[in-house]
Z-matrix of the N, CA and C atoms (Angstrom, degrees):
N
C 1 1.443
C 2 1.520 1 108.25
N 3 1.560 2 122.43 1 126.02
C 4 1.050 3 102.38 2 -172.65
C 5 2.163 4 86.35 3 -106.80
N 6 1.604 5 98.60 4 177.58
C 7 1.135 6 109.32 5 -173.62
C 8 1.520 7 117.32 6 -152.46
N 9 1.374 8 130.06 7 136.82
C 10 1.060 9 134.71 8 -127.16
C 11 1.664 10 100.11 9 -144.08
N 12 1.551 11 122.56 10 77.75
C 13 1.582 12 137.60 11 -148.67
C 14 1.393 13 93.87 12 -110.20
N 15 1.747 14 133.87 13 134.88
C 16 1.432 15 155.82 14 135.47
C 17 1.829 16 90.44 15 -24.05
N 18 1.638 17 109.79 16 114.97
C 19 1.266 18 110.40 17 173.08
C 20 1.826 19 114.06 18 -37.35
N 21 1.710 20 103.15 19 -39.71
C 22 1.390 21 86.30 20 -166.44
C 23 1.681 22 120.90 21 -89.32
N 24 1.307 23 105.14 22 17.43
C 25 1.488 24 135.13 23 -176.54
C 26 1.630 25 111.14 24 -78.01
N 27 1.615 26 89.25 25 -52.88
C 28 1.991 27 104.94 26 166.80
C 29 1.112 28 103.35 27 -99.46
N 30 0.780 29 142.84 28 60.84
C 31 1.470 30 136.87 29 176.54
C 32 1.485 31 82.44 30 -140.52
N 33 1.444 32 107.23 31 -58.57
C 34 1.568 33 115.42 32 -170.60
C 35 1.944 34 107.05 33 -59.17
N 36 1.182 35 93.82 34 -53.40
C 37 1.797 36 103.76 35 -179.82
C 38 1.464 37 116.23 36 -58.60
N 39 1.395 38 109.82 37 -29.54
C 40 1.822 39 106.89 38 171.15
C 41 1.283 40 120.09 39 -75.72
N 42 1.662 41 106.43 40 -38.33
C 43 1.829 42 99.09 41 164.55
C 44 1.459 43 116.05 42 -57.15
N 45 1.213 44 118.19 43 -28.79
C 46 1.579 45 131.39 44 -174.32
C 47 1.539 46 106.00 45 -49.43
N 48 1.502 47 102.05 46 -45.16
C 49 1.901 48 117.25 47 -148.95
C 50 1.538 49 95.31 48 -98.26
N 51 1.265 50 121.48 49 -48.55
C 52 1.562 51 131.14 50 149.76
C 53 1.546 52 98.36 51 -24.85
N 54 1.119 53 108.35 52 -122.73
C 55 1.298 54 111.46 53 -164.97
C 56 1.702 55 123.08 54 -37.90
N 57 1.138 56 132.66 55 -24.64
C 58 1.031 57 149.26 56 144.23
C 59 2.103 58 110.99 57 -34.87
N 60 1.086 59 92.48 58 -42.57
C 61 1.837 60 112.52 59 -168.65
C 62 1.577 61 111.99 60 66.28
N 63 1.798 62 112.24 61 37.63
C 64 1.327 63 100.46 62 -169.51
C 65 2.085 64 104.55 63 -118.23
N 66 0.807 65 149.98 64 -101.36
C 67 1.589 66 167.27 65 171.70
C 68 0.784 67 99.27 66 -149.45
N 69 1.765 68 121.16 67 142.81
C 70 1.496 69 153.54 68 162.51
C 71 2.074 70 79.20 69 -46.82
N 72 1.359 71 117.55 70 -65.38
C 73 1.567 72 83.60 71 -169.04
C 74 1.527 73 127.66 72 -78.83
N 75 1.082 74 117.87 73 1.89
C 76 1.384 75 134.15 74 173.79
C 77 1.530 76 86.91 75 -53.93
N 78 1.451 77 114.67 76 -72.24
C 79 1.491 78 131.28 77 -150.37
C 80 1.567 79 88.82 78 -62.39
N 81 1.601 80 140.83 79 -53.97
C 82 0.848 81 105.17 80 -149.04
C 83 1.755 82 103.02 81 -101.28
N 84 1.285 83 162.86 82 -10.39
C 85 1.046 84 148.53 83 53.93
C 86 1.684 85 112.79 84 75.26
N 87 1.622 86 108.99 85 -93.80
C 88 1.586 87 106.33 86 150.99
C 89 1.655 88 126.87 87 -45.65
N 90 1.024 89 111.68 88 -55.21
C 91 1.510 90 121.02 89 160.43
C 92 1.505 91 126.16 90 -30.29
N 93 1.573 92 117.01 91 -47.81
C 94 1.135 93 122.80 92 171.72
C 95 1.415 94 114.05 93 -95.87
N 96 1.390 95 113.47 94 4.65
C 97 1.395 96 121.94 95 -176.82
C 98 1.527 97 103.85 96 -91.25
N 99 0.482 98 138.80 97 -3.49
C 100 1.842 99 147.60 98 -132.39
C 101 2.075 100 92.22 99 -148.67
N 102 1.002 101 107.95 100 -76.99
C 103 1.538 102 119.48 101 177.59
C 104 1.877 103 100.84 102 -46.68
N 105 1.329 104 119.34 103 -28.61
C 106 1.500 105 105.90 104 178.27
C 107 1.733 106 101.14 105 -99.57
N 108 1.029 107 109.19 106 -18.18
C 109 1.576 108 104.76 107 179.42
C 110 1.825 109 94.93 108 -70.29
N 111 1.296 110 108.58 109 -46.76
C 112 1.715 111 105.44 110 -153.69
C 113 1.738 112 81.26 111 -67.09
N 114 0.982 113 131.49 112 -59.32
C 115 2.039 114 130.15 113 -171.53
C 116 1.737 115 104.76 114 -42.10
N 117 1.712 116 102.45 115 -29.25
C 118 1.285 117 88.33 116 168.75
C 119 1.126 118 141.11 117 -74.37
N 120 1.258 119 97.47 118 -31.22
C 121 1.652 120 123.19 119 -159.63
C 122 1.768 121 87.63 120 -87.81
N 123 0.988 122 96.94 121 -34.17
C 124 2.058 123 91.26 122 173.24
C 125 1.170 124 125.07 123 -34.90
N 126 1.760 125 84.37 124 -81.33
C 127 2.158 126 122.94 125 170.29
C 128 1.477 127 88.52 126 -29.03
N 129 1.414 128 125.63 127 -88.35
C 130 1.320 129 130.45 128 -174.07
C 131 1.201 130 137.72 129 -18.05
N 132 1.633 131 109.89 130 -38.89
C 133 1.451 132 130.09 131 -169.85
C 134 2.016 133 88.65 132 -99.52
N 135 0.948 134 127.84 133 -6.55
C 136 1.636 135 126.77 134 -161.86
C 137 1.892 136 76.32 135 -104.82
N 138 1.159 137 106.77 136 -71.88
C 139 1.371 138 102.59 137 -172.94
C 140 1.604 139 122.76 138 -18.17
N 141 1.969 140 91.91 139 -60.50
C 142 1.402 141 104.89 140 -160.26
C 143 2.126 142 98.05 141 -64.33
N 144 1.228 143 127.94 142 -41.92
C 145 0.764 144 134.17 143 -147.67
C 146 1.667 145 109.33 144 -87.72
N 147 1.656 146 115.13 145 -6.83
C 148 1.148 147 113.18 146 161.80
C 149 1.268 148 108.33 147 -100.88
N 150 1.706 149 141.98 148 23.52
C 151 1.154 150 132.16 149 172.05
C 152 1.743 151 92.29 150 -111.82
N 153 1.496 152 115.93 151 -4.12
C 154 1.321 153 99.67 152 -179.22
C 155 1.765 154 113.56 153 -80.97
N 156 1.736 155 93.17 154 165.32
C 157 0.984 156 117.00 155 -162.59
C 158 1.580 157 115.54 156 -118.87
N 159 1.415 158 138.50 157 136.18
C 160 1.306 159 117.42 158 -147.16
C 161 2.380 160 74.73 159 -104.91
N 162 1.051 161 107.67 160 -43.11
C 163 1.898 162 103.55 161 173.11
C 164 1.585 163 98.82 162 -48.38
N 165 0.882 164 117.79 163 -88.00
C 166 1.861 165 112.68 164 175.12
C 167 1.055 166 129.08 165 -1.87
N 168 1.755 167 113.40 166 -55.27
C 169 0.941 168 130.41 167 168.54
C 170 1.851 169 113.27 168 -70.24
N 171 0.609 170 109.03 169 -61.19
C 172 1.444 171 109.57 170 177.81
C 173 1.303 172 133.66 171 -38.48
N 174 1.656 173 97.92 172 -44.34
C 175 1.775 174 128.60 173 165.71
C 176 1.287 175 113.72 174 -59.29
N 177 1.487 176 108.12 175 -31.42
C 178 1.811 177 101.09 176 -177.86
C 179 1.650 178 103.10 177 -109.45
N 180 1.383 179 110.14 178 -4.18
C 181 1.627 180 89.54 179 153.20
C 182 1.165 181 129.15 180 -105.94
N 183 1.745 182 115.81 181 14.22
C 184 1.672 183 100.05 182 149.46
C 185 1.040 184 134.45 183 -98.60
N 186 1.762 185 106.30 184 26.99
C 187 1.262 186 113.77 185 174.11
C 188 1.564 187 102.54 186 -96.19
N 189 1.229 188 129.21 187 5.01
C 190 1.137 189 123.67 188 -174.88
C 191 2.016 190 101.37 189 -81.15
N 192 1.138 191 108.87 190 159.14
C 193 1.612 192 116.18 191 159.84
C 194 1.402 193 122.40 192 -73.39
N 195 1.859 194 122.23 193 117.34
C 196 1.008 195 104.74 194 172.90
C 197 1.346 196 117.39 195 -72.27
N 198 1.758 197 136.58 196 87.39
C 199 1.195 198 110.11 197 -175.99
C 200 1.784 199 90.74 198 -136.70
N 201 1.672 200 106.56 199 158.54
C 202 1.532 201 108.80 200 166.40
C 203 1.428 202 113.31 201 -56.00
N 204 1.783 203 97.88 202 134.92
C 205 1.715 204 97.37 203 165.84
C 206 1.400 205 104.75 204 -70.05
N 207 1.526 206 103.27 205 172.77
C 208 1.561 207 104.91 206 -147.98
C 209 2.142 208 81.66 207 -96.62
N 210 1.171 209 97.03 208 -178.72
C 211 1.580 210 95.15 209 -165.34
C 212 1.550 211 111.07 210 -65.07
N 213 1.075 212 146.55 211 -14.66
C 214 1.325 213 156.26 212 -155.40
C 215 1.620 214 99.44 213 -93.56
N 216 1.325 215 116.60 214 -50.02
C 217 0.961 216 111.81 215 163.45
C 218 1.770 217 147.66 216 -89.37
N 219 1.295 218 111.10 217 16.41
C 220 1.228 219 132.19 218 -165.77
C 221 2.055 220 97.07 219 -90.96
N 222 1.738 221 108.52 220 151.19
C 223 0.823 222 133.14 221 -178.56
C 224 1.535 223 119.04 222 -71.57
């Protein structure tokens, strides 16, 4: 694959991999590895959130206890 980077784009990404101690493609590779995980983890969270339900929700929080958190955990 070839690839076609704004000098100050690789310029920027080689200090990255440098200091990093890894390859310009290491760096960019992880880089795009990460950017398709986060699109995933998006889609995923879009998914879950158009099957939600505002009754669902409601139903499983009156199963909760109305009681004070104990002091350790308070705001």
């Amino acid at each position: 694959m070839s690839l076609r980077l704004p000098e100050f784009l690789h310029q920027s990404a080689r200090e990255i991999a440098d200091r990093e101690n890894i390859s310009l493609n290491q760096l960019i590779t992880l880089a795009l590895a990460e950017k398709l995980a986060a699109r995933g983890a998006e889609d995923y969270l879009e998914a879950r959130a158009r099957r939600a339900s505002q009754a669902q929700f409601l139903a499983a929080m009156s199963k909760v206890a109305q009681v004070e958190p104990p002091e350790y955990d308070r705001l």
